[in-house]
C-alpha positions in Angstrom: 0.0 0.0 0.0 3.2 2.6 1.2 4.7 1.7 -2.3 1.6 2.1 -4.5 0.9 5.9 -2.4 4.1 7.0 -3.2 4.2 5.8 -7.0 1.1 7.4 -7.1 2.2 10.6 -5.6 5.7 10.4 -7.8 3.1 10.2 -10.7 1.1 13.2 -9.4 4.5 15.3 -8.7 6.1 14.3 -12.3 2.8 15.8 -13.8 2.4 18.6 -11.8 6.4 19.4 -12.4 5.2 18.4 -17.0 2.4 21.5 -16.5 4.8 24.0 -14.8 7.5 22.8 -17.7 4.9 23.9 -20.0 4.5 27.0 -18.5 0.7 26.7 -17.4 -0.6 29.5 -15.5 -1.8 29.0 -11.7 -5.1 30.7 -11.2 -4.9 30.3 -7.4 -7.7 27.4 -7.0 -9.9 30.1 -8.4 -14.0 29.0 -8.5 -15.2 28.4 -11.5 -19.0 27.4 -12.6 -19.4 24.8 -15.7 -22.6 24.2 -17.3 -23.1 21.4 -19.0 -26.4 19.1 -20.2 -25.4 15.4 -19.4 -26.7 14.1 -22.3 -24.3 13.1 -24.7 -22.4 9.5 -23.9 -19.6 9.2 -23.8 -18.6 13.1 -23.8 -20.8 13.8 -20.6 -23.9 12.0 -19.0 -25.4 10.2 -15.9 -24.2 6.3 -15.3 -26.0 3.7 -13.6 -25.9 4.9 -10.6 -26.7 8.7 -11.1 -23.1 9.7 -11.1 -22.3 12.5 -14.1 -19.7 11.0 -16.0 -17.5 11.1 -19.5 -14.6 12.4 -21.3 -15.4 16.0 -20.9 -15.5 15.7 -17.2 -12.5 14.0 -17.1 -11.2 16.6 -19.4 -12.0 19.2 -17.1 -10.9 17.1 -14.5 -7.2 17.5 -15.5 -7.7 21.0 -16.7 -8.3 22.3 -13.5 -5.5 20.4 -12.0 -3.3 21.7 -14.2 -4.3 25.5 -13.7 -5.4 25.4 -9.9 -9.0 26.1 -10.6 -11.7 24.8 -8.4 -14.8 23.3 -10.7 -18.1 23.2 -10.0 -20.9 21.8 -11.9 -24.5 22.5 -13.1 -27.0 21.8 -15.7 -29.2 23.5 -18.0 -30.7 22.6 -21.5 -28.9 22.8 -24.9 -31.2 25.3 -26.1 -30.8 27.3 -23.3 -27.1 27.2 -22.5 -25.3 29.4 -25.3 -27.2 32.3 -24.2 -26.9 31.9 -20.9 -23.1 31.3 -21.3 -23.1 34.8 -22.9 -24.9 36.5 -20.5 -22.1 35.6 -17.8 -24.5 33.3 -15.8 -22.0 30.2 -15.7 -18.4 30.7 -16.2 -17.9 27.8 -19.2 -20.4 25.6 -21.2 -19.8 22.0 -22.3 -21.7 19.9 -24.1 -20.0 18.8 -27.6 -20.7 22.1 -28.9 -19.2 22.6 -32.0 -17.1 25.7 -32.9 -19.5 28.0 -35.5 -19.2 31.4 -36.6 -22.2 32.6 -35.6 -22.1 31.5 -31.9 -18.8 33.5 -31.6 -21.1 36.6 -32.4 -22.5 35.7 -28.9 -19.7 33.4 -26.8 -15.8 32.7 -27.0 -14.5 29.3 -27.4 -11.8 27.6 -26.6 -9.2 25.6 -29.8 -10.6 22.4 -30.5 -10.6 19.7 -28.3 -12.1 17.1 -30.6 -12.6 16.5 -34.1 -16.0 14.4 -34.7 -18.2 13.6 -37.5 -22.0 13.7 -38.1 -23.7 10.5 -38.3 -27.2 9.0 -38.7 -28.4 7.0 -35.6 -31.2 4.8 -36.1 -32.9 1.4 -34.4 -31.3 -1.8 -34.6 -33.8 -3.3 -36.5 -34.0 -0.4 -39.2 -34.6 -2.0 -43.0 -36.2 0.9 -44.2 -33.8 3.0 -45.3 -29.6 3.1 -45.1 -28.8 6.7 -46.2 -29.6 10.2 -46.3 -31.1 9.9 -49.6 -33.2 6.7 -48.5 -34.3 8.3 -45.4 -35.4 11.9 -47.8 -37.1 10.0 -50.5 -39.7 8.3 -47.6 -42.3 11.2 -46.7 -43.5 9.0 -43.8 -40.0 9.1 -42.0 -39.1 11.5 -38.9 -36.5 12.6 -37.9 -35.6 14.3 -34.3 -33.9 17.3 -33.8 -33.0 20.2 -31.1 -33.4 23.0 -32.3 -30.2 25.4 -33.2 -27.9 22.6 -33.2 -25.7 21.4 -36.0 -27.9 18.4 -36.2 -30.9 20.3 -36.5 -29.0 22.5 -39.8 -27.6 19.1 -41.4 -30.6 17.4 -41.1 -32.2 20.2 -42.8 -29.8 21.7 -45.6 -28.1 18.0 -46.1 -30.8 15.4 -45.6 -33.9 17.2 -46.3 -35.1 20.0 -48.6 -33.7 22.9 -47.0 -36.9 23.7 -45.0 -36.2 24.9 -41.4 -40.2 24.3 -41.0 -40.6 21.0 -42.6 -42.8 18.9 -40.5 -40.8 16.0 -40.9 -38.4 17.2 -38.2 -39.8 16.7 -34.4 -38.1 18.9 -32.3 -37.3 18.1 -28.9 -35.9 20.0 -25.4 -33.0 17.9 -25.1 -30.8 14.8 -27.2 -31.4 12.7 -25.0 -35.1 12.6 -25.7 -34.8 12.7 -29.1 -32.8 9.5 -29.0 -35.6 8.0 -26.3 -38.3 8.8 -29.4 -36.1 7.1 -31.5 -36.4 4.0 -29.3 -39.7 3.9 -29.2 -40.6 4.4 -32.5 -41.9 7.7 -32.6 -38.9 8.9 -34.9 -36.9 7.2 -37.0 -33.6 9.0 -37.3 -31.6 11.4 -34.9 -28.3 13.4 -36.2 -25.6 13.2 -33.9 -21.9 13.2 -33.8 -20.0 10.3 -34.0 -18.6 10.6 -30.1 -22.2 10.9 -28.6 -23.2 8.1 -31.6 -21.3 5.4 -30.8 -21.6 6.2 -26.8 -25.3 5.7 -27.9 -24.6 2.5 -30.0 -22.6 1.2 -27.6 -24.7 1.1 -24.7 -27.7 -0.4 -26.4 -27.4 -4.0 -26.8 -27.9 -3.9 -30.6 -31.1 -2.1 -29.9 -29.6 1.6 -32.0 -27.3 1.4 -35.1 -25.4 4.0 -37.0 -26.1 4.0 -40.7 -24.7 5.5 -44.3 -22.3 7.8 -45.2 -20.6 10.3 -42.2 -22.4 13.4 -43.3 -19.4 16.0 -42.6 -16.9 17.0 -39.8 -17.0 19.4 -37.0 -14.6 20.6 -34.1 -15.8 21.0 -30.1 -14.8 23.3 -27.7 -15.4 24.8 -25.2 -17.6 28.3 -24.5 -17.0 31.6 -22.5 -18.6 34.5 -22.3 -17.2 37.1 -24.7 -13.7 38.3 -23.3 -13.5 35.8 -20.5 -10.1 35.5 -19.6 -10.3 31.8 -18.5 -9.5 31.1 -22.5 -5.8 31.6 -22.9 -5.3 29.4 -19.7 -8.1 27.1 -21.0 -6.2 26.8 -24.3 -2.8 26.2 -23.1 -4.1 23.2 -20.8 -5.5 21.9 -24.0 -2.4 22.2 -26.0 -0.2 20.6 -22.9 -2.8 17.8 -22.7 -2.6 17.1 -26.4 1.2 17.1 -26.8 1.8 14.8 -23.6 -0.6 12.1 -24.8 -2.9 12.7 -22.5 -6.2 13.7 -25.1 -5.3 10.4 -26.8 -5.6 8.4 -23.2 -8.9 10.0 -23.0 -9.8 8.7 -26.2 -9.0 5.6 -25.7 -10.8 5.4 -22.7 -14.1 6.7 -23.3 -14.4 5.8 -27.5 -12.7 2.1 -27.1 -12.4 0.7 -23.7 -16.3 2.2 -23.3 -17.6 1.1 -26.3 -15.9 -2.6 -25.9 -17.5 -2.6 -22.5 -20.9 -1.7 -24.1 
């Protein structure tokens, strides 16, 4: 036990000495409040037990060892969190939000943490269609959406006809309900990432699929509100944590070690 505390601390010191060799700031174990939606697997959500888990939290996890910040956690809806990010309610937003032009009219983000790609989630069972085009050409299908969200405009400008009203797309508060209509058959197709996808997939017991062609790329990061100056430490964390390995660990653990585990 003696010998396996103090590897553990060497391991600890050796990291903490990697950060300061990287020339990470230390904000002084300043609070600060994260918002976040728990609802996309495996980048953040609620395991068995109730527990709020995923890459993203143990992302932040090492960010705020790194910098001497002291995190603390809340939750809000997708469709509310960008504005509320902006209006300096909650001092950072995560959620697998991906980097756009026009939310940097109202937020900052952080450099890209992740590079994913949009797929089309669908049940197990699903012999109806297998692509985008198969899933347009059907007038009976549905698809499920939150509204503002990448998925939302691929599923609109890509899939269907370019019509932000078309009654085809359900909209719903959260992903995590669109995906629980998708089980139950009241849709028939939710957009998502790959990350929160295969989280999805994986989890299921065969009961959701991914299907077709990857329907285009797109970078996370984090959010601020505009001028925060918890970006430039935010950012060099990332870079430290990308250049020692330890985004790829992550990688491993919560897109291959989780999705072997089911």
């Amino acid at each position: 036990m003696k010998l396996t505390l103090a590897l553990a601390g060497l391991s600890l010191a050796l990291g903490l000495n990697a950060a300061a060799a990287q020339g990470l700031p230390d904000l002084g174990g300043r609070e600060v409040v994260v918002v976040t939606e728990n609802a996309y697997p495996p980048l953040q959500f609620l395991d068995a037990s109730g527990a709020a888990v995923g890459w993203e939290y143990d992302a932040m996890a090492e960010i705020a060892k790194r910098l001497n910040i002291a995190v603390t956690y809340e939750n809000i809806s997708w469709d509310a969190m960008i504005a509320a990010v902006s209006e300096g309610q909650y001092d950072l937003g995560m959620t697998g939000i991906t980097i756009r032009d026009d939310r940097k009219q109202m937020v900052d983000f952080s450099d890209a943490y992740m590079r994913s790609e949009m797929v089309m989630l669908v049940r197990g069972d699903e012999t109806r269609f297998a692509d985008a085009a198969g899933f347009a050409s059907n007038p009976d299908l549905l698809m499920a959406a939150q509204p503002g969200t990448t998925p939302f405009y691929v599923g609109v400008y890509e899939v269907l006809d370019g019509n932000e009203a078309n009654p085809r797309i359900k909209l719903f508060e959260t992903f995590g309900a669109g995906v629980e209509a998708l089980k139950a058959g009241d849709v028939d197709l939710v957009l998502t990432d790959g990350t929160a996808g295969n989280g999805y997939v994986a989890a299921s017991n065969g009961g959701l699929k991914i299907v077709g062609e990857k329907l285009g790329t797109e970078d996370f990061g984090f959010i601020f509100p505009k001028g925060s100056d918890l970006v430039g430490p935010i950012n060099a964390a990332i870079a430290a944590m990308k250049a020692d390995g330890t985004i790829e660990a992550l990688n491993t653990k919560w897109f291959l070690d989780y999705k072997m585990g089911g």
